[in-house]
C-alpha positions as CSV (number, residue, x, y, z in Angstrom):
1,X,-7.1,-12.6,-37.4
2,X,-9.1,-10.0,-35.6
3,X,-10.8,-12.3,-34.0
4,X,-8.1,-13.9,-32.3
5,X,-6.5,-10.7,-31.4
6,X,-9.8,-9.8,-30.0
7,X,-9.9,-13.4,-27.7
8,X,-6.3,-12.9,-26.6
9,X,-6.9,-9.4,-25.1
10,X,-9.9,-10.4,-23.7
11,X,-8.6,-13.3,-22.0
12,X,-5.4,-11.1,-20.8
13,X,-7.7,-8.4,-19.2
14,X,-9.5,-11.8,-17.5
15,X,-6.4,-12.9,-16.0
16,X,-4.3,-9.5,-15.0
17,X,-7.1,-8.2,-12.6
18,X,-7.4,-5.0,-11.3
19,X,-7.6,-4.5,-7.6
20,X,-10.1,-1.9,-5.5
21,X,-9.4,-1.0,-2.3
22,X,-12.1,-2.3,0.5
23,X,-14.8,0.2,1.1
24,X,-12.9,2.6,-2.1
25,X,-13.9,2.8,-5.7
26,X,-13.5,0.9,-8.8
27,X,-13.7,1.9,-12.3
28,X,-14.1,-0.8,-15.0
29,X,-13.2,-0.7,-18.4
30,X,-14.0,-2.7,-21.5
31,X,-12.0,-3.2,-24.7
32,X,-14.7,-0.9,-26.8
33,X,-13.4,1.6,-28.9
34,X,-14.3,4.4,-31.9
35,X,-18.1,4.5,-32.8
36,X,-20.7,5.5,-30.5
37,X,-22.0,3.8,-28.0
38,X,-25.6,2.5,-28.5
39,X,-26.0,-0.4,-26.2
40,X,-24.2,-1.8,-23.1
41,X,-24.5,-4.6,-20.5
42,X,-22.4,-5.4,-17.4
43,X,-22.2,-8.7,-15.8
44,X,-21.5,-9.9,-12.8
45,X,-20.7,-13.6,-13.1
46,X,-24.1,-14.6,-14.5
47,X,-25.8,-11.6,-13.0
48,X,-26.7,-8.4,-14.8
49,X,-25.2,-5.2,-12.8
50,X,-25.8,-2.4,-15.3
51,X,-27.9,-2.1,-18.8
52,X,-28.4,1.0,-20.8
53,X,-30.3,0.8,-24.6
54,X,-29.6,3.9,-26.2
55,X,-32.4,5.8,-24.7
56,X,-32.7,6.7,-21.0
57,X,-31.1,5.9,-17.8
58,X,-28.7,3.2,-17.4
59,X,-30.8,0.8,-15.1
60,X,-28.5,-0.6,-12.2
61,X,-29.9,-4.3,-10.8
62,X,-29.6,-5.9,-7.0
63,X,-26.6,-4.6,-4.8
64,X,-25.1,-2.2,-7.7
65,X,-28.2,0.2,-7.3
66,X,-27.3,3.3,-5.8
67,X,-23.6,2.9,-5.3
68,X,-23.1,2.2,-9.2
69,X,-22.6,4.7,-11.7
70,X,-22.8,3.5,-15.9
71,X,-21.0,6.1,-18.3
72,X,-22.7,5.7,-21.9
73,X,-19.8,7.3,-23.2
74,X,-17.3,5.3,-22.7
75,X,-19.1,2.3,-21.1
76,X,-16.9,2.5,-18.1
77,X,-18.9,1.2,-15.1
78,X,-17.6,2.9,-11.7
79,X,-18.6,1.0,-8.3
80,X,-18.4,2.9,-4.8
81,X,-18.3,1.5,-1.6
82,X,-16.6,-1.7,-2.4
83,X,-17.0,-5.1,-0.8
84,X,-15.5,-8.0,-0.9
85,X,-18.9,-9.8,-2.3
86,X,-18.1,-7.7,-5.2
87,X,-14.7,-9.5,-6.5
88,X,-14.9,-11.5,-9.1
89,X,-15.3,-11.1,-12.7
90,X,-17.5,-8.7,-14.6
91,X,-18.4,-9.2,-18.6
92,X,-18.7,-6.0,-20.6
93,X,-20.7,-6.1,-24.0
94,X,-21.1,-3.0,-25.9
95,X,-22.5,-3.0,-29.3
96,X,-21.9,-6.6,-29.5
97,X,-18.3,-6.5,-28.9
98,X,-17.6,-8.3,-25.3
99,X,-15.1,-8.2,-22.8
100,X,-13.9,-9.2,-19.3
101,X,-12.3,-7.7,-16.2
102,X,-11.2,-9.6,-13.2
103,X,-12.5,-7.5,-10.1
104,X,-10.3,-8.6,-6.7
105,X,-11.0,-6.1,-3.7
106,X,-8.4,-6.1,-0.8
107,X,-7.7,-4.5,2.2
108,X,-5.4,-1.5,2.8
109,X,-2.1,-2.6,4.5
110,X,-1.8,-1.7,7.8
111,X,1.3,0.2,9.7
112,X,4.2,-2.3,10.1
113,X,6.3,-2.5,13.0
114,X,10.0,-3.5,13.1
115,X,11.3,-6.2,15.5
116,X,14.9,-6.2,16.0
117,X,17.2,-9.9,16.8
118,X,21.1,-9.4,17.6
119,X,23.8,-11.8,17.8
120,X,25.5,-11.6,21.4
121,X,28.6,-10.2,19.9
122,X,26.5,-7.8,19.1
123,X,28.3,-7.7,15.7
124,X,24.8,-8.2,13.2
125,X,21.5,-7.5,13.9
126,X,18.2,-8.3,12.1
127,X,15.2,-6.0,11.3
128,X,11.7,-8.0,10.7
129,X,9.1,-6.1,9.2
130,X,6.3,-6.7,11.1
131,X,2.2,-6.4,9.3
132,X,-1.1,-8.1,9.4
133,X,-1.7,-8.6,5.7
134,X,-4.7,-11.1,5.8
135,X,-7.1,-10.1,3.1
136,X,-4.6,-7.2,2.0
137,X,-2.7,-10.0,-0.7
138,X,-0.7,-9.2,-2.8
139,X,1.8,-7.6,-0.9
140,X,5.8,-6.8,-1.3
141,X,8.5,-5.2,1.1
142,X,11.2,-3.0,1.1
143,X,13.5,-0.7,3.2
144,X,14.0,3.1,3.4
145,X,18.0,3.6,5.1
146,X,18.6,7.5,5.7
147,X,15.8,8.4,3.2
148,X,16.8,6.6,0.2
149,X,15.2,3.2,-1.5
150,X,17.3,0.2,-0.1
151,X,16.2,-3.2,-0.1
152,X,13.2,-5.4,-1.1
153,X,12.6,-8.0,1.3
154,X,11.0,-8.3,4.8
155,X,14.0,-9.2,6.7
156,X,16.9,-6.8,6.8
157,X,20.2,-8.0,8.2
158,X,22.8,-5.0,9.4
159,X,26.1,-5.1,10.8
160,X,28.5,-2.0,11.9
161,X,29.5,-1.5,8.4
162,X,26.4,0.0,7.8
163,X,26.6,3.6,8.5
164,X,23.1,4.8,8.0
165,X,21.2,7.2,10.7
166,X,18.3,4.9,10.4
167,X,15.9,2.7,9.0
168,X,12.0,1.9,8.1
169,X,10.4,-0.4,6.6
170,X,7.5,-0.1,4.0
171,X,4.7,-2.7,3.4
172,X,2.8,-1.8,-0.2
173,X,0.2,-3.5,-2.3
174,X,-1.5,-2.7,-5.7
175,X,-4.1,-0.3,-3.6
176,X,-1.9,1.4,-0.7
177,X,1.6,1.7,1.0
178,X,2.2,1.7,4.6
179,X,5.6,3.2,6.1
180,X,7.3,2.3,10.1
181,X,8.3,4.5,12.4
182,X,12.0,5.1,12.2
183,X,14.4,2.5,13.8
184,X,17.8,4.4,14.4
185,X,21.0,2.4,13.8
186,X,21.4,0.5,16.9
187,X,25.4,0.7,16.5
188,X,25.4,4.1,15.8
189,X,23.2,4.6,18.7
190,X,25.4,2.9,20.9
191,X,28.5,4.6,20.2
192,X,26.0,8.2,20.9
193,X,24.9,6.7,23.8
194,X,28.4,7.2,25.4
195,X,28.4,10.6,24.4
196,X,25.4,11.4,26.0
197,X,26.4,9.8,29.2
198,X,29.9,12.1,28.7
199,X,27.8,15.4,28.2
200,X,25.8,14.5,31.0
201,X,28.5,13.9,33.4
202,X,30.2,17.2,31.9
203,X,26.9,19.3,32.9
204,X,26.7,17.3,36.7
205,X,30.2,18.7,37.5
206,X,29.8,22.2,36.1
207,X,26.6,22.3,38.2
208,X,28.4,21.4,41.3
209,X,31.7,23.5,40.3
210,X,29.1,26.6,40.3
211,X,27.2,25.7,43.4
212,X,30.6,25.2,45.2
213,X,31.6,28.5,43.4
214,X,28.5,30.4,44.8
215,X,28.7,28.5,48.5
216,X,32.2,30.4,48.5
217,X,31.5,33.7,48.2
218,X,28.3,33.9,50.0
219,X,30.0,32.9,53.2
220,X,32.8,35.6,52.1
Protein backbone atom coordinates (compact mmCIF):
# COMPACT_ATOMS: atom_id res chain seq x y z
CA UNK A 1 0.00 0.00 0.00
CA UNK A 2 2.74 2.51 0.50
CA UNK A 3 4.00 1.74 -2.44
CA UNK A 4 1.25 2.61 -4.47
CA UNK A 5 0.65 5.70 -2.63
CA UNK A 6 4.22 6.43 -3.24
CA UNK A 7 3.74 5.79 -7.43
CA UNK A 8 0.56 7.85 -7.41
CA UNK A 9 2.17 11.02 -5.88
CA UNK A 10 5.00 10.60 -7.90
CA UNK A 11 3.23 10.40 -11.06
CA UNK A 12 0.83 13.47 -9.96
CA UNK A 13 3.94 15.80 -9.22
CA UNK A 14 5.08 14.41 -13.06
CA UNK A 15 2.00 15.62 -14.55
CA UNK A 16 0.97 19.04 -12.53
CA UNK A 17 4.26 20.91 -13.49
CA UNK A 18 5.56 23.76 -12.06
CA UNK A 19 6.34 26.71 -14.15
CA UNK A 20 9.59 29.20 -13.95
CA UNK A 21 9.58 32.29 -15.34
CA UNK A 22 12.28 32.86 -18.47
CA UNK A 23 15.55 34.15 -17.33
CA UNK A 24 13.92 33.79 -13.22
CA UNK A 25 14.41 31.04 -10.75
CA UNK A 26 13.18 27.72 -10.00
CA UNK A 27 13.18 25.71 -6.93
CA UNK A 28 12.57 21.98 -7.11
CA UNK A 29 11.28 19.75 -4.64
CA UNK A 30 11.08 16.06 -4.10
CA UNK A 31 8.63 13.90 -2.12
CA UNK A 32 11.57 13.12 0.62
CA UNK A 33 10.65 13.55 3.99
CA UNK A 34 11.84 12.85 8.04
CA UNK A 35 15.37 11.37 8.34
CA UNK A 36 18.46 12.91 7.32
CA UNK A 37 19.60 13.34 4.18
CA UNK A 38 22.59 11.19 3.27
CA UNK A 39 22.58 10.95 -0.49
CA UNK A 40 20.92 12.79 -3.41
CA UNK A 41 20.88 12.85 -7.25
CA UNK A 42 19.00 15.17 -9.70
CA UNK A 43 18.22 14.24 -13.18
CA UNK A 44 17.62 15.87 -16.07
CA UNK A 45 15.97 13.52 -18.42
CA UNK A 46 18.78 10.98 -18.57
CA UNK A 47 21.38 13.49 -17.51
CA UNK A 48 22.73 13.97 -14.06
CA UNK A 49 22.31 17.81 -12.93
CA UNK A 50 23.32 17.65 -9.27
CA UNK A 51 24.95 14.76 -6.86
CA UNK A 52 25.90 15.14 -3.34
CA UNK A 53 27.20 11.75 -1.15
CA UNK A 54 27.11 12.73 2.34
CA UNK A 55 30.41 14.25 2.44
CA UNK A 56 31.47 17.48 0.62
CA UNK A 57 30.13 19.78 -2.01
CA UNK A 58 27.22 18.95 -4.00
CA UNK A 59 28.97 18.53 -7.52
CA UNK A 60 26.75 20.31 -10.30
CA UNK A 61 27.36 18.62 -14.06
CA UNK A 62 27.18 20.47 -17.76
CA UNK A 63 24.94 23.66 -18.01
CA UNK A 64 23.69 23.53 -14.14
CA UNK A 65 27.34 24.46 -12.99
CA UNK A 66 27.41 27.83 -11.60
CA UNK A 67 23.81 28.93 -11.89
CA UNK A 68 22.63 25.70 -9.70
CA UNK A 69 22.45 25.60 -6.21
CA UNK A 70 21.82 21.79 -4.21
CA UNK A 71 20.43 22.09 -0.57
CA UNK A 72 21.54 18.80 1.47
CA UNK A 73 18.92 19.62 3.82
CA UNK A 74 16.11 19.42 2.18
CA UNK A 75 17.33 18.16 -1.19
CA UNK A 76 15.63 21.04 -2.95
CA UNK A 77 17.55 21.86 -6.08
CA UNK A 78 17.22 25.83 -6.97
CA UNK A 79 18.14 26.79 -10.76
CA UNK A 80 18.91 30.54 -11.72
CA UNK A 81 18.88 32.09 -14.85
CA UNK A 82 16.35 29.89 -16.51
CA UNK A 83 16.06 28.85 -20.15
CA UNK A 84 13.88 27.31 -22.02
CA UNK A 85 16.49 24.22 -22.79
CA UNK A 86 15.91 23.71 -19.18
CA UNK A 87 12.05 22.43 -19.32
CA UNK A 88 11.37 19.26 -18.99
CA UNK A 89 11.39 16.77 -16.37
CA UNK A 90 13.91 16.31 -13.51
CA UNK A 91 14.08 12.91 -11.25
CA UNK A 92 14.97 13.37 -7.63
CA UNK A 93 16.34 10.33 -5.54
CA UNK A 94 17.29 10.78 -2.07
CA UNK A 95 18.22 7.95 0.03
CA UNK A 96 16.68 5.64 -2.39
CA UNK A 97 13.33 7.12 -2.41
CA UNK A 98 12.69 8.76 -6.01
CA UNK A 99 10.62 11.37 -7.43
CA UNK A 100 9.63 13.52 -10.37
CA UNK A 101 8.97 17.16 -11.19
CA UNK A 102 7.77 18.46 -14.47
CA UNK A 103 9.96 21.75 -15.18
CA UNK A 104 7.98 24.09 -18.07
CA UNK A 105 9.67 27.67 -18.31
CA UNK A 106 7.58 30.41 -20.08
CA UNK A 107 7.69 33.85 -20.78
CA UNK A 108 6.27 36.76 -18.73
CA UNK A 109 3.09 38.14 -20.37
CA UNK A 110 3.44 41.23 -21.90
CA UNK A 111 1.22 44.56 -21.49
CA UNK A 112 -2.15 44.06 -23.38
CA UNK A 113 -3.89 46.63 -25.20
CA UNK A 114 -7.63 46.99 -25.63
CA UNK A 115 -9.27 47.41 -29.10
CA UNK A 116 -12.62 48.69 -29.13
CA UNK A 117 -15.71 47.56 -32.16
CA UNK A 118 -19.21 49.49 -31.96
CA UNK A 119 -22.34 48.78 -33.52
CA UNK A 120 -23.47 51.96 -35.62
CA UNK A 121 -26.26 52.61 -33.34
CA UNK A 122 -23.78 52.93 -31.25
CA UNK A 123 -25.93 51.01 -28.70
CA UNK A 124 -22.99 47.95 -27.71
CA UNK A 125 -19.55 48.12 -28.00
CA UNK A 126 -16.87 45.33 -27.72
CA UNK A 127 -13.52 45.46 -25.78
CA UNK A 128 -10.76 42.83 -27.20
CA UNK A 129 -7.89 42.33 -25.02
CA UNK A 130 -5.12 42.50 -27.03
CA UNK A 131 -1.43 40.35 -26.03
CA UNK A 132 1.35 38.49 -27.67
CA UNK A 133 1.32 35.29 -25.55
CA UNK A 134 3.60 33.02 -27.78
CA UNK A 135 5.80 31.03 -25.45
CA UNK A 136 3.99 32.78 -22.36
CA UNK A 137 1.11 29.50 -22.35
CA UNK A 138 -0.90 28.97 -20.18
CA UNK A 139 -2.59 32.12 -20.04
CA UNK A 140 -6.32 33.39 -18.79
CA UNK A 141 -8.19 36.83 -18.99
CA UNK A 142 -10.26 38.94 -17.14
CA UNK A 143 -11.59 42.52 -16.58
CA UNK A 144 -11.14 45.20 -13.95
CA UNK A 145 -14.60 47.81 -14.26
CA UNK A 146 -14.15 50.85 -11.72
CA UNK A 147 -11.56 48.87 -9.65
CA UNK A 148 -13.36 45.83 -8.90
CA UNK A 149 -12.91 41.98 -10.40
CA UNK A 150 -15.41 41.68 -13.33
CA UNK A 151 -15.25 39.22 -16.00
CA UNK A 152 -13.04 36.30 -17.21
CA UNK A 153 -12.82 36.19 -20.75
CA UNK A 154 -10.85 38.14 -23.52
CA UNK A 155 -13.70 39.73 -25.14
CA UNK A 156 -15.87 42.10 -23.17
CA UNK A 157 -19.23 43.28 -24.61
CA UNK A 158 -20.78 46.74 -22.97
CA UNK A 159 -23.78 48.57 -23.71
CA UNK A 160 -25.23 51.93 -22.00
CA UNK A 161 -26.52 49.96 -19.10
CA UNK A 162 -23.24 49.68 -17.87
CA UNK A 163 -22.42 52.49 -15.78
CA UNK A 164 -18.79 51.95 -14.81
CA UNK A 165 -16.09 54.94 -15.11
CA UNK A 166 -13.93 52.55 -16.86
CA UNK A 167 -12.30 49.50 -17.75
CA UNK A 168 -8.91 47.36 -18.15
CA UNK A 169 -8.14 44.31 -18.99
CA UNK A 170 -5.61 41.86 -17.28
CA UNK A 171 -3.62 39.07 -19.04
CA UNK A 172 -2.05 36.50 -16.20
CA UNK A 173 -0.20 33.20 -16.29
CA UNK A 174 1.15 30.86 -13.53
CA UNK A 175 4.52 33.19 -13.52
CA UNK A 176 3.20 36.99 -13.98
CA UNK A 177 0.16 39.28 -14.54
CA UNK A 178 -0.01 42.07 -16.88
CA UNK A 179 -2.68 44.96 -16.49
CA UNK A 180 -4.00 47.83 -19.67
CA UNK A 181 -4.14 51.11 -19.54
CA UNK A 182 -7.57 52.34 -18.54
CA UNK A 183 -10.33 52.51 -21.29
CA UNK A 184 -13.03 55.03 -20.01
CA UNK A 185 -16.69 54.15 -20.70
CA UNK A 186 -17.14 55.34 -24.17
CA UNK A 187 -20.97 56.16 -23.32
CA UNK A 188 -20.24 57.84 -20.41
CA UNK A 189 -17.56 59.64 -22.21
CA UNK A 190 -19.87 60.74 -24.70
CA UNK A 191 -22.49 62.13 -22.65
CA UNK A 192 -19.17 64.24 -20.77
CA UNK A 193 -18.08 65.12 -23.92
CA UNK A 194 -21.07 67.50 -24.32
CA UNK A 195 -20.33 68.93 -21.13
CA UNK A 196 -17.06 69.88 -21.87
CA UNK A 197 -18.03 71.48 -25.16
CA UNK A 198 -20.84 73.47 -22.77
CA UNK A 199 -18.13 74.63 -20.22
CA UNK A 200 -16.01 75.51 -22.98
CA UNK A 201 -18.48 77.63 -24.81
CA UNK A 202 -19.45 79.12 -21.17
CA UNK A 203 -15.62 80.28 -20.65
CA UNK A 204 -15.45 81.67 -24.68
CA UNK A 205 -18.38 84.10 -23.83
CA UNK A 206 -17.27 85.21 -20.43
CA UNK A 207 -13.99 85.98 -22.07
CA UNK A 208 -15.52 88.17 -24.57
CA UNK A 209 -18.26 89.63 -22.06
CA UNK A 210 -15.01 90.83 -20.05
CA UNK A 211 -13.01 92.06 -22.94
CA UNK A 212 -16.19 93.95 -24.18
CA UNK A 213 -16.55 95.02 -20.46
CA UNK A 214 -12.87 96.39 -20.31
CA UNK A 215 -13.04 97.96 -24.22
CA UNK A 216 -15.99 100.11 -22.46
CA UNK A 217 -14.53 101.77 -19.98
CA UNK A 218 -11.19 102.39 -21.27
CA UNK A 219 -12.66 104.47 -24.04
CA UNK A 220 -14.76 106.15 -21.00
Amino acid sequence: MWLFYLLFWTAVRANKPLYGKLGGEAVLTSDHVGSTITNITWKHASDMAMEWHGTGKPLSHGKFKVRSVLDTRTGEMIIAGLTRDDSGIYTAEINGITSKTKLLVISPVPQPTISVSCKADKTTCVFTCNATVTGAEPVVYWWRADYRRWTSTSQQKITKEDKEEWFSCIVENPVSSHSSEKLFNPFIESSRTWIYILVGVILVVCVIFGYLAYRYKTQQ
